[in-house]
PyMOL commands that place a pseudoatom at each C-alpha (Angstrom):
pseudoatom trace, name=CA, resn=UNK, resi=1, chain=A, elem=C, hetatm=0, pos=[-1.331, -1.683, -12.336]
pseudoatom trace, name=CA, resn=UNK, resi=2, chain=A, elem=C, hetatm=0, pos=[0.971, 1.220, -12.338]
pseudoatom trace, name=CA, resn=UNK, resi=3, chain=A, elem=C, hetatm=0, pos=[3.368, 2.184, -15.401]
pseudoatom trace, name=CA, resn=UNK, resi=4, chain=A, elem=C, hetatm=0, pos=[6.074, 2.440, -12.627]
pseudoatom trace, name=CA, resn=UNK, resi=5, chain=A, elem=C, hetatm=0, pos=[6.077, -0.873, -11.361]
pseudoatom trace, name=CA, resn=UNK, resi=6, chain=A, elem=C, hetatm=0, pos=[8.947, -2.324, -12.671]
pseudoatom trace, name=CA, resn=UNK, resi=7, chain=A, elem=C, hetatm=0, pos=[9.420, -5.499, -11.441]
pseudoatom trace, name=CA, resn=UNK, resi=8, chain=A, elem=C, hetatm=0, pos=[7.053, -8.238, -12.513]
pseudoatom trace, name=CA, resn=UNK, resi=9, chain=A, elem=C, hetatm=0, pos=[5.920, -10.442, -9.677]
pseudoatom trace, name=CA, resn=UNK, resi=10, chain=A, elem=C, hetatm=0, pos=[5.096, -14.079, -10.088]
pseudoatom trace, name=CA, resn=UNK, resi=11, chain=A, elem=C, hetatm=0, pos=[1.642, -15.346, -9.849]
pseudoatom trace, name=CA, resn=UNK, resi=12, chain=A, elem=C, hetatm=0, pos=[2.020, -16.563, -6.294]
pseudoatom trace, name=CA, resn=UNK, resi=13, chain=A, elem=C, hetatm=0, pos=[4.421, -13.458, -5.076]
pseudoatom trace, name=CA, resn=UNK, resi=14, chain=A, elem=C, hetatm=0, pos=[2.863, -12.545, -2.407]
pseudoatom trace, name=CA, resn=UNK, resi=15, chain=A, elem=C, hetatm=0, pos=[3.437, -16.046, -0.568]
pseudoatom trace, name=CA, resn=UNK, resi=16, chain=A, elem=C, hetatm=0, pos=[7.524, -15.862, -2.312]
pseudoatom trace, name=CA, resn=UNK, resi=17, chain=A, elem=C, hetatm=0, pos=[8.817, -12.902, 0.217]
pseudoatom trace, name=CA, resn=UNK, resi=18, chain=A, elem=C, hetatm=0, pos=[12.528, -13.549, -1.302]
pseudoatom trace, name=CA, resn=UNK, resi=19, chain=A, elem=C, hetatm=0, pos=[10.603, -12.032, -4.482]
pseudoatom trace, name=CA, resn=UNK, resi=20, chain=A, elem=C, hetatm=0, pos=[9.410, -8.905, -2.585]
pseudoatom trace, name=CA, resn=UNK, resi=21, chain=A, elem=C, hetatm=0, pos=[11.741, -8.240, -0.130]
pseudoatom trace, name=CA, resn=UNK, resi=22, chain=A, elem=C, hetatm=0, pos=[14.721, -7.059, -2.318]
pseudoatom trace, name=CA, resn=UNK, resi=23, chain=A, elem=C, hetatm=0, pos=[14.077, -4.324, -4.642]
pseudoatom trace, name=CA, resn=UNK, resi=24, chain=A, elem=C, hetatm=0, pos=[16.435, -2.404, -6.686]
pseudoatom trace, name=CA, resn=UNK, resi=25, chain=A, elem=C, hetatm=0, pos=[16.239, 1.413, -8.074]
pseudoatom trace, name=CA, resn=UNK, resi=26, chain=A, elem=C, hetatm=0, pos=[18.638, 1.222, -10.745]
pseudoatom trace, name=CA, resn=UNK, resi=27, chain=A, elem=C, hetatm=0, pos=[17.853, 3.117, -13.649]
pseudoatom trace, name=CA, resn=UNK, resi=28, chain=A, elem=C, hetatm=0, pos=[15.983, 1.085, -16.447]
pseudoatom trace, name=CA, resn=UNK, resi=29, chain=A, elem=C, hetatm=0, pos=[16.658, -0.160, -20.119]
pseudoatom trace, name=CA, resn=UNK, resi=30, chain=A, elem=C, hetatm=0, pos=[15.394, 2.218, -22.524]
pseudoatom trace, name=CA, resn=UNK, resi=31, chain=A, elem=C, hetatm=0, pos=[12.551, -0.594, -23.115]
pseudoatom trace, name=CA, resn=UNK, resi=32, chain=A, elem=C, hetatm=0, pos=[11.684, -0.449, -19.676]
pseudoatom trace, name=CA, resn=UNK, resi=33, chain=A, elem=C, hetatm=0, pos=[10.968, 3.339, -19.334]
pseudoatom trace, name=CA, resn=UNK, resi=34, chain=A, elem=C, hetatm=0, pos=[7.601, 3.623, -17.155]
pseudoatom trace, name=CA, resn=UNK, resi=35, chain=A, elem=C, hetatm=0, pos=[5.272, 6.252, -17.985]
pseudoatom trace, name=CA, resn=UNK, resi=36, chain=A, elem=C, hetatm=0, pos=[4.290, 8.848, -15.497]
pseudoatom trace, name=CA, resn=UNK, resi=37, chain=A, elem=C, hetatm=0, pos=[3.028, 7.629, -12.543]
pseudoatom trace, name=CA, resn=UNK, resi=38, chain=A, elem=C, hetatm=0, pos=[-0.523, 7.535, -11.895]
pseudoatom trace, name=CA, resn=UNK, resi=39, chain=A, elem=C, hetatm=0, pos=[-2.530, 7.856, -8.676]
pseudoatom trace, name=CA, resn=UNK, resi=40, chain=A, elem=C, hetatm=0, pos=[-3.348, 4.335, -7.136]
pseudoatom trace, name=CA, resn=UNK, resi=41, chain=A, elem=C, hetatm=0, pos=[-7.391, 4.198, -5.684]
pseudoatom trace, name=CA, resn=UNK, resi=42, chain=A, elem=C, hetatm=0, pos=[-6.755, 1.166, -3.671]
pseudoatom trace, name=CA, resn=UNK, resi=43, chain=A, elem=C, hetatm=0, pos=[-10.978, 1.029, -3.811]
pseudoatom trace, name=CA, resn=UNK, resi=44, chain=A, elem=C, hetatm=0, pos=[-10.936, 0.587, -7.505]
pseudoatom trace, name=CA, resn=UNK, resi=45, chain=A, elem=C, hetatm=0, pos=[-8.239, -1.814, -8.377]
pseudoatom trace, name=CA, resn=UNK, resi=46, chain=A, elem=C, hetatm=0, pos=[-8.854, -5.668, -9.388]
pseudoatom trace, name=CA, resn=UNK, resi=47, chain=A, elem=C, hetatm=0, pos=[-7.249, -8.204, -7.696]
pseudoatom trace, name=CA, resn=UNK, resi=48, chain=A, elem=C, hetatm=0, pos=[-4.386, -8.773, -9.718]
pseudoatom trace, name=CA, resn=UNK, resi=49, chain=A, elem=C, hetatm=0, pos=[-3.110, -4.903, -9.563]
pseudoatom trace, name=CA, resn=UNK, resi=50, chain=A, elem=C, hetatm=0, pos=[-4.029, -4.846, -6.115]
pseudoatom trace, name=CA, resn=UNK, resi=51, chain=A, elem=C, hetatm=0, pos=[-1.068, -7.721, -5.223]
pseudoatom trace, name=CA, resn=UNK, resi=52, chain=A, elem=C, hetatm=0, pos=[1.394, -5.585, -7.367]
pseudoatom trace, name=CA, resn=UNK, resi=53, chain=A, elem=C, hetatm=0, pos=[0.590, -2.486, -5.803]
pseudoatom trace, name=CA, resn=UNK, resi=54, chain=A, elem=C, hetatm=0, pos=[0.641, -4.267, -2.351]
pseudoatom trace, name=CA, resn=UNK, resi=55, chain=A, elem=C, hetatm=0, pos=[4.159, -5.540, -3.634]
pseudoatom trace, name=CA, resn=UNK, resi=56, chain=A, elem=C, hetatm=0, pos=[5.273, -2.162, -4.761]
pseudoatom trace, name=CA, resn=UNK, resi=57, chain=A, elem=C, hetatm=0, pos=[4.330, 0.001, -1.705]
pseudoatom trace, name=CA, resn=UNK, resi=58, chain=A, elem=C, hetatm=0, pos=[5.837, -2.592, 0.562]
pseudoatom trace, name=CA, resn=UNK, resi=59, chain=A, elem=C, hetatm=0, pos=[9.360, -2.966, -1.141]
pseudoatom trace, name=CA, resn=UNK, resi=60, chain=A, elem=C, hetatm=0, pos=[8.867, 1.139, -1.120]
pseudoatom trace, name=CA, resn=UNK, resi=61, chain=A, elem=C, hetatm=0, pos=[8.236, 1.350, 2.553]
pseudoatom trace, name=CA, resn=UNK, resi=62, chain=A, elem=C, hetatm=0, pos=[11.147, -0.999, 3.396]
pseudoatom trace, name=CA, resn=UNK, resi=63, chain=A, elem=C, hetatm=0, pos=[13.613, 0.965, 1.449]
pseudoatom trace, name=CA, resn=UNK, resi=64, chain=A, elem=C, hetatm=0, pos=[11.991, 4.591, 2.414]
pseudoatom trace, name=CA, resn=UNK, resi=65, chain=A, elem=C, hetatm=0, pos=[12.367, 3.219, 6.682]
pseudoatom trace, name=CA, resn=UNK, resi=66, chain=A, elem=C, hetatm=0, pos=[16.033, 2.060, 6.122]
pseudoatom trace, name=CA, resn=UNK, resi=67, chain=A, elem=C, hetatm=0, pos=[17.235, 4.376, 4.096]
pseudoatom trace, name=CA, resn=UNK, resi=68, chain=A, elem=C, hetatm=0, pos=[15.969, 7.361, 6.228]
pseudoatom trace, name=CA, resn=UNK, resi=69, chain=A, elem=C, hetatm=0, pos=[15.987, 5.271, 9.911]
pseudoatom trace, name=CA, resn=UNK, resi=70, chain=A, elem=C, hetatm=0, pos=[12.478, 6.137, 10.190]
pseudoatom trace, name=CA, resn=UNK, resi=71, chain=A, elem=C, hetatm=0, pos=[11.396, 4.889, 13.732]
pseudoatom trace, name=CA, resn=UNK, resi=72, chain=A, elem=C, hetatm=0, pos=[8.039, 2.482, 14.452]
pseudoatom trace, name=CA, resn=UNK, resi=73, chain=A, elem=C, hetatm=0, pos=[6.067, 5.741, 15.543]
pseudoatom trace, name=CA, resn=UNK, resi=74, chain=A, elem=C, hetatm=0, pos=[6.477, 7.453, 11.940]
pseudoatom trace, name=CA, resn=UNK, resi=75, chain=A, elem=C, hetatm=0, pos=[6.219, 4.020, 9.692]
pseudoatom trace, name=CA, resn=UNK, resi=76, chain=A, elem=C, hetatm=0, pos=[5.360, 0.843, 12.314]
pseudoatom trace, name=CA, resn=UNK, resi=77, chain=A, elem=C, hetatm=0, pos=[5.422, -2.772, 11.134]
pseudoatom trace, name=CA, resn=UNK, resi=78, chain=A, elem=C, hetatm=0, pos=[1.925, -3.179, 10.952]
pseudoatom trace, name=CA, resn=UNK, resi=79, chain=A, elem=C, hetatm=0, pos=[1.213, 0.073, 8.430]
pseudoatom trace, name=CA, resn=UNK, resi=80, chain=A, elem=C, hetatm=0, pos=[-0.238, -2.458, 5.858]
pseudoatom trace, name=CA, resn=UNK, resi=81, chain=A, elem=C, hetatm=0, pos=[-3.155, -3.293, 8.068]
pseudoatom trace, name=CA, resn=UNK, resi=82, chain=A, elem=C, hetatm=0, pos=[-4.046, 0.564, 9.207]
pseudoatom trace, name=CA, resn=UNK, resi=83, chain=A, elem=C, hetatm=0, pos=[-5.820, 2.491, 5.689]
pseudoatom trace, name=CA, resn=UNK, resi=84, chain=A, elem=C, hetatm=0, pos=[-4.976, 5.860, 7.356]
pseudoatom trace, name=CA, resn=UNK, resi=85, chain=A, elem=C, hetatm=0, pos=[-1.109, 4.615, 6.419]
pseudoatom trace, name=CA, resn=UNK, resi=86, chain=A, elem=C, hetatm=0, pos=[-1.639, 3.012, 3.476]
pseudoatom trace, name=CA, resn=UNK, resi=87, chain=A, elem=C, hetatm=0, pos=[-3.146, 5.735, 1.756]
pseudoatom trace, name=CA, resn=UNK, resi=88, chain=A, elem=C, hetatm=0, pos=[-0.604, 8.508, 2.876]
pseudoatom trace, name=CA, resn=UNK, resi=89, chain=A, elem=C, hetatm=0, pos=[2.588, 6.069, 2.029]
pseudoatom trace, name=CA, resn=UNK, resi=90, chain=A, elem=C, hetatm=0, pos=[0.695, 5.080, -0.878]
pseudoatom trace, name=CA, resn=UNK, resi=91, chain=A, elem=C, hetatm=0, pos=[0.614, 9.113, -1.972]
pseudoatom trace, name=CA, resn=UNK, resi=92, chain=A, elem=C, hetatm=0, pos=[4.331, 9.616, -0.776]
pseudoatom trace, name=CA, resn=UNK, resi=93, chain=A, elem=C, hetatm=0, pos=[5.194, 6.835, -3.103]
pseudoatom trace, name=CA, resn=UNK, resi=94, chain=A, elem=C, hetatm=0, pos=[3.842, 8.145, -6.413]
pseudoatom trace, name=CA, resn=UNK, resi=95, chain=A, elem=C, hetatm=0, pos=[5.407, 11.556, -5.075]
pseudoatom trace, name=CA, resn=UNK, resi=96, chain=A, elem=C, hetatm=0, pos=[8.819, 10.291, -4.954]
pseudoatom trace, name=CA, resn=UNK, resi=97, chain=A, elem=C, hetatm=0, pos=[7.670, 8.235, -8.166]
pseudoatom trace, name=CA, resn=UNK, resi=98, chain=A, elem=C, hetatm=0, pos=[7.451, 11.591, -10.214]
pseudoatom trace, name=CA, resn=UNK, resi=99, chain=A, elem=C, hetatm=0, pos=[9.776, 13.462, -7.774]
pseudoatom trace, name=CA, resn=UNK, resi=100, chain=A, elem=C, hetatm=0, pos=[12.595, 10.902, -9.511]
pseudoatom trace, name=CA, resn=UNK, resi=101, chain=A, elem=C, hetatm=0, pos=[11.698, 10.516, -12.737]
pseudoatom trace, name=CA, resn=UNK, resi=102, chain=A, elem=C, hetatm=0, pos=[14.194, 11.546, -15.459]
pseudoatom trace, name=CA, resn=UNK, resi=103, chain=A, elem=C, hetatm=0, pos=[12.310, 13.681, -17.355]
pseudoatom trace, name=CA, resn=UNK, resi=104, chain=A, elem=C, hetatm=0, pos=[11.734, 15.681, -14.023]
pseudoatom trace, name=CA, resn=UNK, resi=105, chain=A, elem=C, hetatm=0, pos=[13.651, 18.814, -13.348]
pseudoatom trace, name=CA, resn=UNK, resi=106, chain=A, elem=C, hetatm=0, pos=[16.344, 19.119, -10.717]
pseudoatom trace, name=CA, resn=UNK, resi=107, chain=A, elem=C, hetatm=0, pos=[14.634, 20.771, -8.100]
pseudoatom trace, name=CA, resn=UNK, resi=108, chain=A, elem=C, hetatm=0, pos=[11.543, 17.880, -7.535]
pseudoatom trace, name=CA, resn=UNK, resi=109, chain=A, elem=C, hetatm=0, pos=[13.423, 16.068, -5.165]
pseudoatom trace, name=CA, resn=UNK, resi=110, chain=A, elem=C, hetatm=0, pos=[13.912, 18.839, -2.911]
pseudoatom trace, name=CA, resn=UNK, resi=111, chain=A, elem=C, hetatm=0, pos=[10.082, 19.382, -3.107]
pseudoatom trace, name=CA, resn=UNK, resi=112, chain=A, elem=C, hetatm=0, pos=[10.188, 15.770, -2.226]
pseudoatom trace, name=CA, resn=UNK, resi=113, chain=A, elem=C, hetatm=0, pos=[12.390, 16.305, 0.872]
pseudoatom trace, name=CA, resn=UNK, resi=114, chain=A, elem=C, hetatm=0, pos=[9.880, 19.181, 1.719]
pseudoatom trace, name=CA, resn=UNK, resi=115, chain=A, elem=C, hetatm=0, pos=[6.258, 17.448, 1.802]
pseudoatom trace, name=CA, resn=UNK, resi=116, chain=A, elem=C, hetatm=0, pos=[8.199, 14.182, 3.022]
pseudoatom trace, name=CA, resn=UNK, resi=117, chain=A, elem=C, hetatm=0, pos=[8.654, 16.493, 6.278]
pseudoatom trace, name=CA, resn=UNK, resi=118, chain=A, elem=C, hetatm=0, pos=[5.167, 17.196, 6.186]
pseudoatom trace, name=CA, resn=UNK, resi=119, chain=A, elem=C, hetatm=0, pos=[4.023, 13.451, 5.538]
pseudoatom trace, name=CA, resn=UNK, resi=120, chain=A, elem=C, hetatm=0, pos=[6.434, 12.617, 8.849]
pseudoatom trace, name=CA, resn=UNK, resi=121, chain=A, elem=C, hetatm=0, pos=[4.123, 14.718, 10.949]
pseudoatom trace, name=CA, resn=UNK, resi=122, chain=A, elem=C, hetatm=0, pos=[1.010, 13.203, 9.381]
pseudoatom trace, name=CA, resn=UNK, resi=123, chain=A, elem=C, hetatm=0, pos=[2.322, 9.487, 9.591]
pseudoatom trace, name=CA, resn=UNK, resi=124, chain=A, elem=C, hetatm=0, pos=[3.018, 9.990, 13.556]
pseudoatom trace, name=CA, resn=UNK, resi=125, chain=A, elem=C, hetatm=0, pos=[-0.253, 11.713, 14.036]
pseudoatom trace, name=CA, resn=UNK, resi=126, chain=A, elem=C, hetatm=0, pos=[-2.001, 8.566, 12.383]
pseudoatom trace, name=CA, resn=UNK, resi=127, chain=A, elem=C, hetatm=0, pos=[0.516, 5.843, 14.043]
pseudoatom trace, name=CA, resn=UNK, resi=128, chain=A, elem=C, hetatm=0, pos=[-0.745, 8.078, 17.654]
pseudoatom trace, name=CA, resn=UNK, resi=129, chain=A, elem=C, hetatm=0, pos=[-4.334, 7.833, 17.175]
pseudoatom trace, name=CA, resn=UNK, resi=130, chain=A, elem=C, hetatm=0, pos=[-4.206, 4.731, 15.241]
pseudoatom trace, name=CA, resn=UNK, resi=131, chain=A, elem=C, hetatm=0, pos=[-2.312, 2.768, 18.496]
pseudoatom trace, name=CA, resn=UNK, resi=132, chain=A, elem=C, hetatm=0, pos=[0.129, 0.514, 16.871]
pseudoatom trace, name=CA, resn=UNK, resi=133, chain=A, elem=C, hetatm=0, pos=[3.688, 0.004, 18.127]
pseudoatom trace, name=CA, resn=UNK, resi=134, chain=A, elem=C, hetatm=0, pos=[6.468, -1.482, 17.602]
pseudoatom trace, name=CA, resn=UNK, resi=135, chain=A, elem=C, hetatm=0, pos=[5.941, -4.870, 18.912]
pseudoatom trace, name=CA, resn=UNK, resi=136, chain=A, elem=C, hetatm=0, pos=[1.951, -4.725, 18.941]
pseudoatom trace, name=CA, resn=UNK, resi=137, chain=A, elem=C, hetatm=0, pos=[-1.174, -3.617, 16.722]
pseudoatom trace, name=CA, resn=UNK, resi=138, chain=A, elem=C, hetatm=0, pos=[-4.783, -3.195, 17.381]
pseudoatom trace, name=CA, resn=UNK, resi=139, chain=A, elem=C, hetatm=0, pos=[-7.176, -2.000, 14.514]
pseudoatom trace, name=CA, resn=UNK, resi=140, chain=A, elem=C, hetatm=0, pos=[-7.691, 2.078, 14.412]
pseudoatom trace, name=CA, resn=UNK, resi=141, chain=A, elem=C, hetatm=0, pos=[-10.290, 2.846, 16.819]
pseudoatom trace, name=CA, resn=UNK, resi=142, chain=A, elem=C, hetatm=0, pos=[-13.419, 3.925, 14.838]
pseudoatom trace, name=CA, resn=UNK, resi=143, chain=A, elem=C, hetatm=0, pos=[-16.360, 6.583, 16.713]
pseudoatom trace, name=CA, resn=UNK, resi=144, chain=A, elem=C, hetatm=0, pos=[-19.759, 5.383, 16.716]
pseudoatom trace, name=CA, resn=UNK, resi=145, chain=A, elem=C, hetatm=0, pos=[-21.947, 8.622, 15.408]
pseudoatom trace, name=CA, resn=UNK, resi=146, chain=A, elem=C, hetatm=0, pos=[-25.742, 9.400, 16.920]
pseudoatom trace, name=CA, resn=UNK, resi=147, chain=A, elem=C, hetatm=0, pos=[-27.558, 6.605, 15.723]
pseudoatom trace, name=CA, resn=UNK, resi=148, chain=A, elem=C, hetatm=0, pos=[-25.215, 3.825, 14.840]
pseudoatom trace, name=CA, resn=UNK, resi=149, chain=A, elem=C, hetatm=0, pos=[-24.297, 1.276, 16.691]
pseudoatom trace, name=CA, resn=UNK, resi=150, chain=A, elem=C, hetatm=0, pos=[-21.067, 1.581, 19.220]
pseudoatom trace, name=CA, resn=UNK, resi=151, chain=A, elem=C, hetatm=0, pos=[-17.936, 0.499, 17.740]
pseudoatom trace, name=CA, resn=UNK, resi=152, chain=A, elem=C, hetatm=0, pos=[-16.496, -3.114, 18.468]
pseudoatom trace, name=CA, resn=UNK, resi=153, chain=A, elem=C, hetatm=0, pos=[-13.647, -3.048, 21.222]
pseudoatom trace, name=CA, resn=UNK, resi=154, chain=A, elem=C, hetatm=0, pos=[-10.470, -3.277, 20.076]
pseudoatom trace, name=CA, resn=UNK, resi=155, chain=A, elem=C, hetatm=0, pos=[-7.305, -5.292, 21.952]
pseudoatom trace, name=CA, resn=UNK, resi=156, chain=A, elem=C, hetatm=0, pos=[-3.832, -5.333, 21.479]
pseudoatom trace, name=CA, resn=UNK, resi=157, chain=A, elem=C, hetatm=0, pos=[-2.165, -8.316, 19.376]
pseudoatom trace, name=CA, resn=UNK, resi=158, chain=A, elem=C, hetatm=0, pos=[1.482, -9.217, 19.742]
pseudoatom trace, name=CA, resn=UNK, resi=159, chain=A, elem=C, hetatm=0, pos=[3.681, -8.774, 16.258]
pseudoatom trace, name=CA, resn=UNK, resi=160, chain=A, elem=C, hetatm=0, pos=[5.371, -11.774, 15.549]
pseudoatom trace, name=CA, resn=UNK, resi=161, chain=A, elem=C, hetatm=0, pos=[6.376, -11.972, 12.144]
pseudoatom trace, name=CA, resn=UNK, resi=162, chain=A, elem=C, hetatm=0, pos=[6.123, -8.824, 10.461]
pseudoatom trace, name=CA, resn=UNK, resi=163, chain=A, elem=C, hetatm=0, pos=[6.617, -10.384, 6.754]
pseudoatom trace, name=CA, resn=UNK, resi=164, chain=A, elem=C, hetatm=0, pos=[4.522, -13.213, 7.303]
pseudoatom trace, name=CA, resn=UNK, resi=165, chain=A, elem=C, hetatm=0, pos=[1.963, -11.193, 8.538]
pseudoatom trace, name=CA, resn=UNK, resi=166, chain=A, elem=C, hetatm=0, pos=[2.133, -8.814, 5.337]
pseudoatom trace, name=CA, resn=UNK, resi=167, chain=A, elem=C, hetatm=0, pos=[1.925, -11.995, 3.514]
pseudoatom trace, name=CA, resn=UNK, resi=168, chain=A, elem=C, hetatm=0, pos=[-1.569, -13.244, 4.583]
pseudoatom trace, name=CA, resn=UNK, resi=169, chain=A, elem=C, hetatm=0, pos=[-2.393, -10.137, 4.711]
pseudoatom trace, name=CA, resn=UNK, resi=170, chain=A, elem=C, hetatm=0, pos=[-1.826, -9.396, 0.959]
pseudoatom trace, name=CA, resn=UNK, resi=171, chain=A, elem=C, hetatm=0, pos=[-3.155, -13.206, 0.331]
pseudoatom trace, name=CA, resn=UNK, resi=172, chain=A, elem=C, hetatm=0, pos=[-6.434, -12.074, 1.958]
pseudoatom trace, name=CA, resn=UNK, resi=173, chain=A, elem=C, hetatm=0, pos=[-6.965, -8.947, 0.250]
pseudoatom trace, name=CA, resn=UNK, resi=174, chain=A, elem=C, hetatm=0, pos=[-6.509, -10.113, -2.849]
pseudoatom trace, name=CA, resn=UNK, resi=175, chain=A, elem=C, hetatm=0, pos=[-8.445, -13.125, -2.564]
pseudoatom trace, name=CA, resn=UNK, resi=176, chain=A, elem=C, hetatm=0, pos=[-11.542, -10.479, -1.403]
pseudoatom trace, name=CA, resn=UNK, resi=177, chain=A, elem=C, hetatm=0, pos=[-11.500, -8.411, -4.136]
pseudoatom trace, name=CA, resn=UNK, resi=178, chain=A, elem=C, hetatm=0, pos=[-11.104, -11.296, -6.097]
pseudoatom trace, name=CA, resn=UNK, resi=179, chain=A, elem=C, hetatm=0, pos=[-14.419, -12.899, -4.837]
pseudoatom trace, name=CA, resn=UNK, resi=180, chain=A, elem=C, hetatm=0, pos=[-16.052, -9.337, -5.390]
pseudoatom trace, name=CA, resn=UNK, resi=181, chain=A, elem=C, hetatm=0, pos=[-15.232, -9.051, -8.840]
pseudoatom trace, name=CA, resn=UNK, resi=182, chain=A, elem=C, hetatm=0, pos=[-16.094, -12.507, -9.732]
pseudoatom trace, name=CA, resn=UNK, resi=183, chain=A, elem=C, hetatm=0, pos=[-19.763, -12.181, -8.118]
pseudoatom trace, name=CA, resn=UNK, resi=184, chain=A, elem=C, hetatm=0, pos=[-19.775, -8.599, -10.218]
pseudoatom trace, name=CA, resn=UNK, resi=185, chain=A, elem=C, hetatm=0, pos=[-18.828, -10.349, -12.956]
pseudoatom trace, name=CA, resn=UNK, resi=186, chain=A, elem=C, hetatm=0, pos=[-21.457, -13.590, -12.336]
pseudoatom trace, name=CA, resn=UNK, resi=187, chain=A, elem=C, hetatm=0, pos=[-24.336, -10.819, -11.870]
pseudoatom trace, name=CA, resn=UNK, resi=188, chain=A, elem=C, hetatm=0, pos=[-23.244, -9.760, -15.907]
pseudoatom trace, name=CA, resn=UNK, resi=189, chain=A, elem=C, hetatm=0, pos=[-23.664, -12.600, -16.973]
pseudoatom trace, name=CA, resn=UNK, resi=190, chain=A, elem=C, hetatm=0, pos=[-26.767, -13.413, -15.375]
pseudoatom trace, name=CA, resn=UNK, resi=191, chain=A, elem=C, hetatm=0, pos=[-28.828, -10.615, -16.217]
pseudoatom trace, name=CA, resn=UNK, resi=192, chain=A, elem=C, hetatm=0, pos=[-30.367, -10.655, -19.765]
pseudoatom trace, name=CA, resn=UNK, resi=193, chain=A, elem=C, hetatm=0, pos=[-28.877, -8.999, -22.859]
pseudoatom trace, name=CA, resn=UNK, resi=194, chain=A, elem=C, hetatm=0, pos=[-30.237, -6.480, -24.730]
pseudoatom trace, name=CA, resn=UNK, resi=195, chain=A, elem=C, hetatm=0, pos=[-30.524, -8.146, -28.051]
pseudoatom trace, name=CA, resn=UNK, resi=196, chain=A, elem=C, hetatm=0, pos=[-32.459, -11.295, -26.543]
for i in range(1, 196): cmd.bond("trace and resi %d" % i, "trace and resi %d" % (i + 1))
show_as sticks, trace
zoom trace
């Protein structure tokens, strides 16, 4: 996880959205002080940093879309399930992360302002090709190259329940990786050691 993840989740958070939902960005204790934000490789995290990132991002998103009144064609409901967003809110994150840190000087957060402009463009160009909306999602379409075979058709799928659906969403990915590590893990202690 993070140094700037401040607020510990419990170990079922992701199915507690009161616990997510509302996140503060008061200044912290002097105890509390995160170090410097770090990039996040969503590819290489385990399954319990991967929930707290999820967490983190999300609370992020839902302050970064009120506070600014982004519409659903630069951030849409469905951004969790689309990589394309993930990774480029995921980068604007850490950005304002360091952007806003106190030991930054006072011009950051206009660079901020400046390549949040720039991430606006990009987000809309991904939420375009990617084909969510507003009230429905479908998966990003992927191109079949020479040689492979086509891509799967994709259809439209009503949003319901935006939360809930971030919920299992979360619940799923986690529980993935967490089958992936424990099979790594299972294939360690299968093989033989060195000293036997």
């Amino acid at each position: 996880m993070n140094d700037h993840t401040t607020t510990p989740a419990p170990d079922d958070a992701a199915s507690e959205p009161g616990e997510w939902e509302e996140e503060s960005f008061d200044p912290v204790g002097p105890d509390e002080v995160p170090g410097p934000p770090r990039p996040v490789n969503w590819n290489l995290l385990l399954s319990h940093d991967l929930e707290q990132e999820w967490l983190a991002l999300n609370r992020w998103v839902e302050w970064l879309r009120r506070t600014y009144a982004l519409p659903a064609s630069v951030i849409p409901p469905h951004w969790h399930r689309h990589p394309e967003l993930q990774w480029e809110l995921s980068a604007l994150h850490l950005h304002w992360l360091a952007a806003y840190d106190p030991e930054q000087n006072a011009s950051a957060a206009i660079g901020w302002h400046r390549d949040f402009a720039a991430a606006r463009q990009r987000l809309r160009d991904w939420v375009a090709a990617s084909g969510t909306r507003l009230d429905r999602d479908r998966p990003s379409r992927q191109t079949a190259w020479p040689g492979e075979p086509p891509a799967p058709a994709v259809e439209d799928t009503p949003i319901i329940n935006r939360r809930e659906d971030f919920v299992a969403f979360v619940i799923e990915q986690v529980a993935e990786r967490k089958t992936a590590e424990d099979a790594f893990f299972a294939r360690l202690d299968d093989e033989p050691s060195e000293e036997g």
